[in-house]
N, C-alpha and C positions, 0 to 999 in steps of 0.2 A: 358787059357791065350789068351788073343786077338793077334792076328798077328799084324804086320806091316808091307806096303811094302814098298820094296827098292826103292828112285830114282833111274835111267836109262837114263833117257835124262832131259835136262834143258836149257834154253835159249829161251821160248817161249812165246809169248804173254798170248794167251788165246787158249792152246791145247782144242779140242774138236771134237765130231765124230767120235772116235776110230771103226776102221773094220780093217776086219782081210783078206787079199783078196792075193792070188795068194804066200802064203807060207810068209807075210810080215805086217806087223801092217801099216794102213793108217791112216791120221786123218786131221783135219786142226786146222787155227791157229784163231781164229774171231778177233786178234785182229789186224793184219798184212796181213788178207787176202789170207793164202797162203795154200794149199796142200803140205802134204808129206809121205814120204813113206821111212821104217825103216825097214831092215831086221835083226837086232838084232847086228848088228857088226857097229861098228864106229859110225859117224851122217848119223841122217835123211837127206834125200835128198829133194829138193822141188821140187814136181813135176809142178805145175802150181800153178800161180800167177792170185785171180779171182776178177775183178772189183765190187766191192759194199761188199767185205767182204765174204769169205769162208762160208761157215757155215752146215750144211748136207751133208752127200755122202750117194751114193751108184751108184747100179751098175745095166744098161741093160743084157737082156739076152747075150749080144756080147761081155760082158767084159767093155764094153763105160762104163765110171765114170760117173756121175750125182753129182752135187755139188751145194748147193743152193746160191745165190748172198743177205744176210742179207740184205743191204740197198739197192740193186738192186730191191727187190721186185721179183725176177725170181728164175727159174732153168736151170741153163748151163747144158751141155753136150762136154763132150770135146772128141774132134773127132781126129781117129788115128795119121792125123799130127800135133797135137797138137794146133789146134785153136780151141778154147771155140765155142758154136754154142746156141743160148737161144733157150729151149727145152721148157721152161714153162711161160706164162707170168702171177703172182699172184698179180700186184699190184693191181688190183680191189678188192679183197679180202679181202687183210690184212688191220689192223690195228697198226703194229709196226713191225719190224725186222722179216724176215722169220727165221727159227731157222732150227730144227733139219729135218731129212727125214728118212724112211723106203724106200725101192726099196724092190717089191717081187723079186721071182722068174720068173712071166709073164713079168716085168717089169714094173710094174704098181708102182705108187710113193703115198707115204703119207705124207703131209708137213704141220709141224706148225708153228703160228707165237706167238710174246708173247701177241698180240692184242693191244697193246700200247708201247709209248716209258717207256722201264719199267727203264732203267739207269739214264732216264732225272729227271723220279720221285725219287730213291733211294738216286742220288745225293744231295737233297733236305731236303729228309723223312726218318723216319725211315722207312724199310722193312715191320713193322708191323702194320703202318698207313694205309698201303693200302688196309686194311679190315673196313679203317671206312665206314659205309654204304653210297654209294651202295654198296661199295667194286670195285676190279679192274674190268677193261674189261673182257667180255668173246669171243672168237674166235674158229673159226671150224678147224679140220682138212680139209686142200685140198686133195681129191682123184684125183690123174691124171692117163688117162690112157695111155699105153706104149708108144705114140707118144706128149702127153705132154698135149691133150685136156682135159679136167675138165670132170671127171665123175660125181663127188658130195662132197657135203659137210658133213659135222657130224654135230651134236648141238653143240654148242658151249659151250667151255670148259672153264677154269680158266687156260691160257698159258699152252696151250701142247707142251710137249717135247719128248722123246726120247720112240720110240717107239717098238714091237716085235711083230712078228709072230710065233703062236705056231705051232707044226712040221707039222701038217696037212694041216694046213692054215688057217683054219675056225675062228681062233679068232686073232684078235689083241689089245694087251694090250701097253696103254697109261698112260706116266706118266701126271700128271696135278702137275705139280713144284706149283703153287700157291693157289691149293687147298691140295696138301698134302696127295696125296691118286693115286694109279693105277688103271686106269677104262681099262676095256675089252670091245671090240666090237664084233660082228658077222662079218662075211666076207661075201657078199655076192656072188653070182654066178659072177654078172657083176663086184668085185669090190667094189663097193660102201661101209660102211660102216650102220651094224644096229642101234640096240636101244642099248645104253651103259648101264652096269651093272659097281656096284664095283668092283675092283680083291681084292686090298687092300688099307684100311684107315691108314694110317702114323701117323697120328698125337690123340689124345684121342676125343671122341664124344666131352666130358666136357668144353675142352680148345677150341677145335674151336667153339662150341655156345656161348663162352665167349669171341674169341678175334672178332668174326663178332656181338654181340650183338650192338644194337643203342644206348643205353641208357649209362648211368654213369656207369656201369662195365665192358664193353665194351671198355669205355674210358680206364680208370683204366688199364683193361688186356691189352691192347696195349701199355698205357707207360712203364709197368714193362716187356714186351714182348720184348720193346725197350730196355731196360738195362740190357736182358740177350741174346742180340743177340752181345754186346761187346764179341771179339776173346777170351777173357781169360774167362769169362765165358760157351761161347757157347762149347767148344771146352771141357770140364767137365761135356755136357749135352747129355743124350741118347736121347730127343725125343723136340720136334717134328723133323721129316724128309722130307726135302723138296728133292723131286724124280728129279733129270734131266736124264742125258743120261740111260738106263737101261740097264742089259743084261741076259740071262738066264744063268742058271747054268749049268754044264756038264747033271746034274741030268734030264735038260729038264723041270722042275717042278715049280723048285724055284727060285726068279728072284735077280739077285745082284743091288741095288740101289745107284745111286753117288748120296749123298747127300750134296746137295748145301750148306748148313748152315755150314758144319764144315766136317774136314778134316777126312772120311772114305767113306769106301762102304759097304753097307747093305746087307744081303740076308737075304728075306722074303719069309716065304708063302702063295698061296692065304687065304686071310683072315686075311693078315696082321701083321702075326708073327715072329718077330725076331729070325732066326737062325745063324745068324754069323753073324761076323763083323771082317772088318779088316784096322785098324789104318793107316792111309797115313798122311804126311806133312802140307797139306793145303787143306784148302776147294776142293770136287771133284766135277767136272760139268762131266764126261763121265767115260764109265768102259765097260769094253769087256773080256769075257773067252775064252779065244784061245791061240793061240799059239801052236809048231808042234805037241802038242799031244792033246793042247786043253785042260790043265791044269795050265794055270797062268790065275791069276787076272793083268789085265791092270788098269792103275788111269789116267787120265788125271787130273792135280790139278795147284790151281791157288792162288797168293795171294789176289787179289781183281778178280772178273768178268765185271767190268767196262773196256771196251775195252780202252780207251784211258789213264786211267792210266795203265792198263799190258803192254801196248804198251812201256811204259817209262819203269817199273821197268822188265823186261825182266826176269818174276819169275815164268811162266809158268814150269810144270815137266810134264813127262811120268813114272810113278811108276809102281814097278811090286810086284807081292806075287804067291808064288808059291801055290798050293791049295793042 
């Protein structure tokens, strides 16, 4: 029997970035801009208010928070008295909205963007148009190193989002939300990022040569792709899974997926295999396993991810499931 988790907090634009730091759930809001921090009793607090829209945390070796500025195009740092300080500057880089971040251990940052304005298209299109060929943008991950300078680029991805270090270090696995699938990189000595491998395909070989084909089937699978991405149908659908925030599982192994299209979190393994799932409220963009023992599932869930309607309907949740 599938799980469900429980709402916990609600009143938020667009929760996302869920970490788990210093005994307390953090996250932000993309759609109000703002940080907060949640130790399990009463409301979340906000800790900082970040010009150009919240978007990424994480953290220096010194505890300093790292938060990305979406429309800013940068990376803040917010320093012990509480003034923001820009640590990274990405607008040469991107091509839409900086998105989610990784911060190691060294302190070194990994940051994506969606490579275009993907809202301004959706508002428009359907979701499933933006595979008519050529298909969307592709964009790299930023590698920075611990002081904010650009070590390097990756190849460029189909909107990378949320991202993992496995316990050694040596790989890091990336969700790609618009190609539907988790890729793994090398770590290298310096940093940098290798040659990308798959971790896991989301979606069936079949369907994606069918919704990216050129031709009249192609067409065809993206109108009907169109009319089962309607909430009442999608929400009756196990596949395809479009990956945003990730997290690993207690297990260390197996990665739990927020999957953008409709309201769960996924745990797969490498190669792609569905082993659980657990039923949330609304579409999830973030999910994190922590908590004091380090066995709840967190949901970050939304009614739309369009920031400027969340912003109105104030329908953003924090859900939980015990594991």
């Amino acid at each position: 029997m599938r799980r469900t988790a429980a709402v916990a907090l609600s009143g938020f634009g667009v929760p996302e970035s869920l970490r788990w730091y210093d005994g307390a759930l953090w996250f932000s809001d993309l759609a109000h801009g703002t940080v907060h921090r949640w130790d399990g009793s009463g409301e979340a607090e906000t800790v900082v208010k970040v010009p150009g829209r919240a978007g990424g945390l994480g953290r220096l070796p010194d505890g300093r928070m790292l938060v990305v500025s979406m429309d800013g195009g940068c990376v803040y740092r917010l320093e012990p008295d509480g003034e923001l300080a820009e640590h990274a500057d990405l607008r040469h880089l991107v091509g839409g909205p900086v998105n989610d971040m990784l911060v190691d251990p060294q302190g070194r940052a990994y940051v994506g963007n969606f490579g275009f304005d993907y809202h301004a298209f959706v508002r428009k299109h359907p979701n499933s148009m933006l595979y008519a060929p050529p298909g969307p943008p592709k964009t790299p991950i930023a590698c920075l190193a611990p002081d904010g300078t650009l070590l390097g680029l990756t190849e460029p991805m189909l909107f990378p989002n949320g991202c993992l270090l496995t316990a050694d270090g040596t790989t890091l696995v990336a969700a790609e939300t618009l190609a539907m699938r988790l890729t793994a990189f090398p770590v290298r000595p310096d940093g940098t990022l290798g040659t990308p491998r798959l971790w896991a395909p989301l979606i069936s070989p079949l369907l994606w040569h069918l919704v990216n084909h050129p031709g009249s089937v192609g067409r065809m699978t993206r109108r009907v792709s169109a009319l089962l991405d309607h909430p009442a149908v999608a929400k009756r659908s196990a596949s395809p899974i479009a990956p945003d925030g990730i997290a690993w599982d207690s297990d260390g192994e197996t990665i739990w997926v927020a999957n953008a299209l409709r309201g769960e979190c996924v745990r797969v393994a490498e190669g792609g295999r569905v082993l659980d799932r657990v039923r949330t409220s609304q579409n999830t963009l973030s999910c994190l396993v922590a908590g004091r023992d380090g066995r709840t599932l967190f949901a970050a869930t939304v009614p739309t991810d369009d920031p400027v309607r969340a912003a109105e309907l104030g329908g953003g949740r924090i859900e939980m499931c015990r594991l």
